[in-house]
MITI-744014 format. One record per residue (C-alpha): residue number from 0; residue in one letter; x, y, z. Coordinates in pm, whole numbers, padded with zeros to 5 digits. Example, Ala and Ser with C-alpha at 12.3 -4.5 7.8 and 13.67 -1.06 7.14 Angstrom:
# MITI-744014
(0,A,(01230,-00450,00780)) (1,S,(01367,-00106,00714)) 
This chain:
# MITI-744014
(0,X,(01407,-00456,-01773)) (1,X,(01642,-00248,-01628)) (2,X,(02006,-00224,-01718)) (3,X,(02218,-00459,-01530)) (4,X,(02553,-00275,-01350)) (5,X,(02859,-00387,-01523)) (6,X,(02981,-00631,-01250)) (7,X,(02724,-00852,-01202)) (8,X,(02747,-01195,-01007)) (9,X,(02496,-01454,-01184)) (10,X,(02278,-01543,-00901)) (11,X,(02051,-01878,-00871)) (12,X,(01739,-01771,-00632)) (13,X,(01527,-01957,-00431)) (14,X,(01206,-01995,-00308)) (15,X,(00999,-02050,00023)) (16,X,(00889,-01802,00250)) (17,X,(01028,-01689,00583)) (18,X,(00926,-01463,00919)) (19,X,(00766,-01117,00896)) (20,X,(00959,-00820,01020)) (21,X,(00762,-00562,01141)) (22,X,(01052,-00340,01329)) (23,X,(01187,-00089,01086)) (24,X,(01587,-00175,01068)) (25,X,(01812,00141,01121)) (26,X,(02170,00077,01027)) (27,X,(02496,00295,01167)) (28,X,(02688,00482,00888)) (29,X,(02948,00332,00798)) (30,X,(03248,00468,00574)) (31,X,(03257,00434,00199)) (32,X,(03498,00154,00171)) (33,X,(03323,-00020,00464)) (34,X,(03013,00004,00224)) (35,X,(03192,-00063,-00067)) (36,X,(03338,-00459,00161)) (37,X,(03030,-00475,00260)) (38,X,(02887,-00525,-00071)) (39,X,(03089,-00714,-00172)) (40,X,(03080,-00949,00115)) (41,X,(02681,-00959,00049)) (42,X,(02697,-01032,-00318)) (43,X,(02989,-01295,-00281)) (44,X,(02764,-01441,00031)) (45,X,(02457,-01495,-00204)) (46,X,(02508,-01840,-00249)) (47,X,(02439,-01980,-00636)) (48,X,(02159,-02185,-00497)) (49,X,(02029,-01970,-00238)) (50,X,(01917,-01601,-00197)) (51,X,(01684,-01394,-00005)) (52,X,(01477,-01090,-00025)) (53,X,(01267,-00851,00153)) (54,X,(00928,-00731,00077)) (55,X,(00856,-00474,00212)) (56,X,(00439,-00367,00179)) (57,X,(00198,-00187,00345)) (58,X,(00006,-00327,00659)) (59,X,(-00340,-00485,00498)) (60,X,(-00130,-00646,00231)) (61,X,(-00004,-00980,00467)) (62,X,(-00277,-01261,00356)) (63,X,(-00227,-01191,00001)) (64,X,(00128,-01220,00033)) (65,X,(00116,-01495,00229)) (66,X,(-00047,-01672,-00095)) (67,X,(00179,-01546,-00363)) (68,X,(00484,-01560,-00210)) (69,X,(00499,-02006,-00164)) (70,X,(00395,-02000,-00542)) (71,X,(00649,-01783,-00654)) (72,X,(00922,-01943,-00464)) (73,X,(00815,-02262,-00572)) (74,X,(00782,-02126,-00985)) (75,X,(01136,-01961,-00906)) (76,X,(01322,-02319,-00763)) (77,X,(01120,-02519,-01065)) (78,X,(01239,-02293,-01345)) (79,X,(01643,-02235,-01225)) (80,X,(01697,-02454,-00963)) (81,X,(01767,-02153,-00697)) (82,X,(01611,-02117,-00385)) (83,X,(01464,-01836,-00247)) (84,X,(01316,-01710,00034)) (85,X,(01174,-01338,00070)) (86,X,(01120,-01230,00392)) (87,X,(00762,-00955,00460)) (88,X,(00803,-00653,00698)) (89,X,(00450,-00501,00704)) (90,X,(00390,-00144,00859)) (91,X,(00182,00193,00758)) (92,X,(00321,00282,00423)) (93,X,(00447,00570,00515)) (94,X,(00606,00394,00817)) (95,X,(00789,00171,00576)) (96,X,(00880,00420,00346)) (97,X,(01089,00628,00577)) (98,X,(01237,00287,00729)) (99,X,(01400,00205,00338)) (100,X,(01475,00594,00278)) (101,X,(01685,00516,00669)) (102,X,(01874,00197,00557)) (103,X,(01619,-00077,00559)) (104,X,(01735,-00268,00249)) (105,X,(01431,-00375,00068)) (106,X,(01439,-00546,-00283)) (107,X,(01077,-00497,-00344)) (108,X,(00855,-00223,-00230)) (109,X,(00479,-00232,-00259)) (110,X,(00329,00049,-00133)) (111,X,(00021,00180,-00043)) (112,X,(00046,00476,-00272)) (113,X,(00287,00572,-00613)) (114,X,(00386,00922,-00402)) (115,X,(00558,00702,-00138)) (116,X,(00707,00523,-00426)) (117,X,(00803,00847,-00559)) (118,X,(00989,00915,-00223)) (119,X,(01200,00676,-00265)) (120,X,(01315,00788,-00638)) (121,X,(01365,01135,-00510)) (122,X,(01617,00952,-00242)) (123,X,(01817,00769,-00530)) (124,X,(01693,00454,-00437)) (125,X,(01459,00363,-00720)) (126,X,(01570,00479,-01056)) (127,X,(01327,00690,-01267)) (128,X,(01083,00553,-01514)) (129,X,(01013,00255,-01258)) (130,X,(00642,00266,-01328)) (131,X,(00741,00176,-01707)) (132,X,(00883,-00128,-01549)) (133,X,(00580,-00324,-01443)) (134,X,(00252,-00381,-01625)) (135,X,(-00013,-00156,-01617)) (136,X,(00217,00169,-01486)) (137,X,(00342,-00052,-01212)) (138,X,(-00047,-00037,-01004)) (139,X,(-00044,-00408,-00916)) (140,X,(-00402,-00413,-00720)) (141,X,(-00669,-00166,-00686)) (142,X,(-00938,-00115,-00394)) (143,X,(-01212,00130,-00314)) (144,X,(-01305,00289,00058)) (145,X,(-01584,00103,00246)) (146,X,(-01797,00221,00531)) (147,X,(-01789,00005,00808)) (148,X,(-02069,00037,01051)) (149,X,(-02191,-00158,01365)) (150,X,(-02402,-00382,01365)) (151,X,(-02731,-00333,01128)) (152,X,(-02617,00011,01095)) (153,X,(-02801,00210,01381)) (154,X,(-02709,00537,01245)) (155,X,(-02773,00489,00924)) (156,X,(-02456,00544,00740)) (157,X,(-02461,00504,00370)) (158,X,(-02352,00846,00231)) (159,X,(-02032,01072,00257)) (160,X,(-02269,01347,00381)) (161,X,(-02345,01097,00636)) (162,X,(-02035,01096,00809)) (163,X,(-02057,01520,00912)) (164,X,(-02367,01424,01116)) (165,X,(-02424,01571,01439)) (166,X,(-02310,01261,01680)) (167,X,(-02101,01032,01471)) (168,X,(-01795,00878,01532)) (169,X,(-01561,00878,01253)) (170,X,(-01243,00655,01273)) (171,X,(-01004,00700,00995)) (172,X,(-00573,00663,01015)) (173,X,(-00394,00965,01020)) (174,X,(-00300,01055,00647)) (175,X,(00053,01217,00792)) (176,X,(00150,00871,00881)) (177,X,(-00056,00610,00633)) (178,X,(-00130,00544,00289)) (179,X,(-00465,00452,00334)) (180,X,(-00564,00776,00550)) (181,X,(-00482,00939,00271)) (182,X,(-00726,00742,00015)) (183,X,(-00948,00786,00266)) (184,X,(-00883,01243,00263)) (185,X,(-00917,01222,-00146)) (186,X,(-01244,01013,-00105)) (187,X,(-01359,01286,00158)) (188,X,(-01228,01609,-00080)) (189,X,(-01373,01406,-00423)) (190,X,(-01697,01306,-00258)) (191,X,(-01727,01705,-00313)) (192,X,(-01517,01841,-00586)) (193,X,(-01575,01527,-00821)) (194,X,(-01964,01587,-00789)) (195,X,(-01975,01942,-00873)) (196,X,(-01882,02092,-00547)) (197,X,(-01651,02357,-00516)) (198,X,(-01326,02371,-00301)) (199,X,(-01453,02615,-00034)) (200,X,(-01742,02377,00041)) (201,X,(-01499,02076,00036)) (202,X,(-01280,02200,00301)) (203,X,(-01575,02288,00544)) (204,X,(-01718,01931,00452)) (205,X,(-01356,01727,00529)) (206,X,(-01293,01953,00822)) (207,X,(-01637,01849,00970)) (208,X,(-01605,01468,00931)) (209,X,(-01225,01523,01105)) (210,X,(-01402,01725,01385)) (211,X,(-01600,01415,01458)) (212,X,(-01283,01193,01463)) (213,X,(-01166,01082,01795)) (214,X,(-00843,00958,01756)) (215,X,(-00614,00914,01428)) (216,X,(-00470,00599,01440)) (217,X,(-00067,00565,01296)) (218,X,(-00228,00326,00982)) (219,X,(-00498,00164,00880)) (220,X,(-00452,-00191,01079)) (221,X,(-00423,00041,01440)) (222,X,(-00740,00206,01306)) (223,X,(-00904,-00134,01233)) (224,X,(-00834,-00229,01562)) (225,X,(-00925,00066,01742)) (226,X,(-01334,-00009,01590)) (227,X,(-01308,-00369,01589)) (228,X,(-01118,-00437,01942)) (229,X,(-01137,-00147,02142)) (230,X,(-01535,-00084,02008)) (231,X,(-01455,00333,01909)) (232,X,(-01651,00500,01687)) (233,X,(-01991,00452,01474)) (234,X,(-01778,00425,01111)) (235,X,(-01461,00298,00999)) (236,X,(-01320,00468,00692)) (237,X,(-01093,00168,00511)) (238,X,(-01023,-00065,00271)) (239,X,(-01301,-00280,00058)) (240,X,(-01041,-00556,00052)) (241,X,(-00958,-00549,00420)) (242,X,(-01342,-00597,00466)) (243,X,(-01385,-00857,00218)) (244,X,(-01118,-01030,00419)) (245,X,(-01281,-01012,00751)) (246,X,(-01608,-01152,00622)) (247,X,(-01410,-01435,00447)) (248,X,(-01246,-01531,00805)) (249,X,(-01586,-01541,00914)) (250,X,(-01595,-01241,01134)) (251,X,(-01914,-01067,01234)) (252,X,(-02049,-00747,01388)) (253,X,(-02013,-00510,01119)) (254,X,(-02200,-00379,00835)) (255,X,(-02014,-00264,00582)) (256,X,(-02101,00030,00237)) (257,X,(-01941,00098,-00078)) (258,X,(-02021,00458,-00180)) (259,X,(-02121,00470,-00520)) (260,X,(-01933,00794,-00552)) (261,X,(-01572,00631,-00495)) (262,X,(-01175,00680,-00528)) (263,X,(-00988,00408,-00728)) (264,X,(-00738,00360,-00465)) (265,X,(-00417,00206,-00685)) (266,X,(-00146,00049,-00550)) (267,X,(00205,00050,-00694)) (268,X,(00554,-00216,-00672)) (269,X,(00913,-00136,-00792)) (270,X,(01197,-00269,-00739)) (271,X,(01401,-00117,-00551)) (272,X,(01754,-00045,-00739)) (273,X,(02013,00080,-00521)) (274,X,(01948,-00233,-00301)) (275,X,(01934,-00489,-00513)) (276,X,(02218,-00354,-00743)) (277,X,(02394,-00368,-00352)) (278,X,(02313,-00735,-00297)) (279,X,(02304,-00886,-00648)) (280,X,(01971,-00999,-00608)) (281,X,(01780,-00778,-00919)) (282,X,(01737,-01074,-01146)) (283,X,(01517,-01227,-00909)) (284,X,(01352,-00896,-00779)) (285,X,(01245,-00827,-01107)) (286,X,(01133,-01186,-01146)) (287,X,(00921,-01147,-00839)) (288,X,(00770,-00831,-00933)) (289,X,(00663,-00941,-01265)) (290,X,(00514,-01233,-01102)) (291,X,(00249,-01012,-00928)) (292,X,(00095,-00961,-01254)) (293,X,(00027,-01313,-01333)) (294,X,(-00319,-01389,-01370)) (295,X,(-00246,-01670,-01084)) (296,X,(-00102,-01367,-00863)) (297,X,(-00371,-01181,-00935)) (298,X,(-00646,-01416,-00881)) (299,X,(-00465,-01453,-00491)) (300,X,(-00475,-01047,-00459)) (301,X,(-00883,-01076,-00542)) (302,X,(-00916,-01381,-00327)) (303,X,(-00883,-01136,-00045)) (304,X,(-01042,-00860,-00167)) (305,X,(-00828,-00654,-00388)) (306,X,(-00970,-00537,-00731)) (307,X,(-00808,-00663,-01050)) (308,X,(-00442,-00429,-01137)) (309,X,(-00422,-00567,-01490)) (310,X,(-00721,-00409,-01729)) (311,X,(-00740,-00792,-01917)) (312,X,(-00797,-00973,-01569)) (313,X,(-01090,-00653,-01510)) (314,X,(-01413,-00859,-01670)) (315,X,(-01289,-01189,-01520)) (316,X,(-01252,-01058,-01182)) (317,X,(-01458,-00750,-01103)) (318,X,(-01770,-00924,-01117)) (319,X,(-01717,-01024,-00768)) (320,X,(-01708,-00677,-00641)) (321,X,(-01972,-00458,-00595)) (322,X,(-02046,-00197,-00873)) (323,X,(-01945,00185,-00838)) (324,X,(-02099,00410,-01002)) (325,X,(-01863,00723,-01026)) (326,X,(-01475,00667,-00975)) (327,X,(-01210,00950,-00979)) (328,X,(-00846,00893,-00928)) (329,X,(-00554,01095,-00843)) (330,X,(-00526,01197,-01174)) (331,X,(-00842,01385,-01120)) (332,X,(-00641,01605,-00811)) (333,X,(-00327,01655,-01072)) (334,X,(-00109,01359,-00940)) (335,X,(00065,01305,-00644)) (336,X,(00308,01566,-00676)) (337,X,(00022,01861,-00649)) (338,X,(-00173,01617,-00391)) (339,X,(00116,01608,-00177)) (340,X,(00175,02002,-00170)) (341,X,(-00147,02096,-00177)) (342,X,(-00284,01873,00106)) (343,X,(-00026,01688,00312)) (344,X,(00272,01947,00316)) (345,X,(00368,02068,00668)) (346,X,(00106,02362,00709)) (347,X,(-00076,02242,00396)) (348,X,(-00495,02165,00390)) (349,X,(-00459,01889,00634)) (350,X,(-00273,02035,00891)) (351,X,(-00518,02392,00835)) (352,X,(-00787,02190,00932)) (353,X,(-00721,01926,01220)) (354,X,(-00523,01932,01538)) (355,X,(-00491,01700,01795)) (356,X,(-00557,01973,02063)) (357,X,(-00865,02076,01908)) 
């Protein structure tokens, strides 16, 4: 756990949850001691038997939320009597990161990816050694890219090499803007360089599937749209669990592949310090976020499609996935750090090889 400051208030949370923000918030500045009231206000205001906090996740991440966050408000009020109610604003994770790095005050950040995580510890907001903080390095779910296809799959899309063919519509997010756009780039680069390729021939393969992008959606829910409700494209680059999802709700007219040669896209939470240290709420941020990796919480994140994040839940649960039979990670591309330079940097790969006026 993390240390506690000095002047804490004991606070009793509670549980229930409430509406789903989806604006980012931008506060004004205020001075120092206007700050320093305002705190104070907020942690005096948190009433002993009441509290709230924000979530704030990634867009595919709503209908597992939606599960886990009753059952932890209900464990929360059964166990200490508090109630509390944590309030969802789902966006593009790089969306949401930039809205809490502005002022949106978020207890608990799940994000699509550990270097928008990291973002937020190089802003001061999450203090370092936050993946030690959580089980399992703080990667509470895991997914894999699926192909999504119309219909019987008319073209015949099984294979990364598949997606550089002469004709094809590729619809992916734009990886400037989302998390999952940039899963989607590492499966594209390690489709090559994790089979033997070198990096020559993986830039001339990523730049062709980009050349036969239309559009680059802000994140992957606008890009699910774009395929599903405006009827773009042959493929869909996205997430297994957003796919599982849709077949679950009983939706039709789409085919979907798991490449065998795959990315283990992992998914990281923190908590986020300077704001709950601000509002007094850490006791039950930390609660919440150790909740996730309950095998209960867990069994809700796989009841919608996301693969196990705790290795003793793996055997239980990943037998309702399909098998894969290579998977790299970003470990395999030296960590985020390197990824980010190397490939999403102003005037790094990404921006060498696409642009909009193509």
């Amino acid at each position: 756990m993390r240390r506690t400051p000095t002047c804490t208030i004991s606070l009793v949370l509670t549980a229930g949850f409430s509406l789903s923000l989806t604006t980012p918030f931008h506060p004004a500045i205020a001075s120092p001691q206007a700050l320093s009231d305002q705190s104070k206000s907020q942690l005096i205001s948190q009433s002993p038997k009441k509290v709230e906090l924000l979530l704030v996740s990634y867009a595919v991440t709503k209908a597992a939320y939606d599960k886990i966050i009753p059952k932890f408000a209900e464990k929360w009020k059964r166990e200490t009597g508090q109630e509390v109610t944590i309030n969802a604003s789902y966006a593009g994770s790089g969306t949401q990161t930039r809205a809490i790095l502005d002022g949106l005050e978020a207890d608990v950040a799940a994000l699509a990816l550990a270097l928008d995580t990291k973002r937020l510890e190089k802003g001061g907001l999450i203090q370092p050694g936050w993946e030690k903080e959580a089980p399992n390095d703080a990667i509470v779910t895991r997914s894999v890219i699926a192909f999504v296809t119309r219909p019987g799959n008319p073209k015949g899309i099984r294979t990364w090499a598949d997606l550089t063919k002469p004709g094809i519509q590729v619809i992916t997010a734009n990886p400037k803007t989302s998390g999952g756009a940039r899963w989607n780039f590492l499966g594209l680069w390690g489709a090559i360089t994790q089979t033997g390729g070198k990096e020559d021939k993986a830039r001339d393969f990523v730049s062709q599937v980009y050349r036969n992008a239309p559009l680059l959606p802000k994140d992957a829910r606008e890009a699910s749209d774009a395929f599903f409700k405006q009827k773009q494209g042959d493929v869909l680059l996205n997430y297994e669990n957003e796919m599982i999802l849709a077949s679950q709700k009983g939706e039709t007219g789409f085919f979907t592949v798991i490449p065998q040669t795959n990315i283990s896209i992992d998914n990281p939470v923190a908590v986020v310090d300077k704001y709950v240290d601000k509002k007094g709420t850490r006791k039950v941020a930390e609660a919440f976020v150790q909740f996730l990796f309950t095998p209960e919480a867990q069994r809700d994140f796989a009841s919608v499609g996301f693969r196990p994040g705790v290795p003793t839940l793996t055997k239980e649960l990943d037998k309702n996935f399909p098998k894969v039979t290579k998977i790299y990670t970003v470990k395999d591309f030296g960590g985020w750090d390197s990824i980010q330079k190397k490939f999403f940097d102003d005037g790094a790969v990404f921006d060498q090889i696409y642009s909009p006026s193509r």
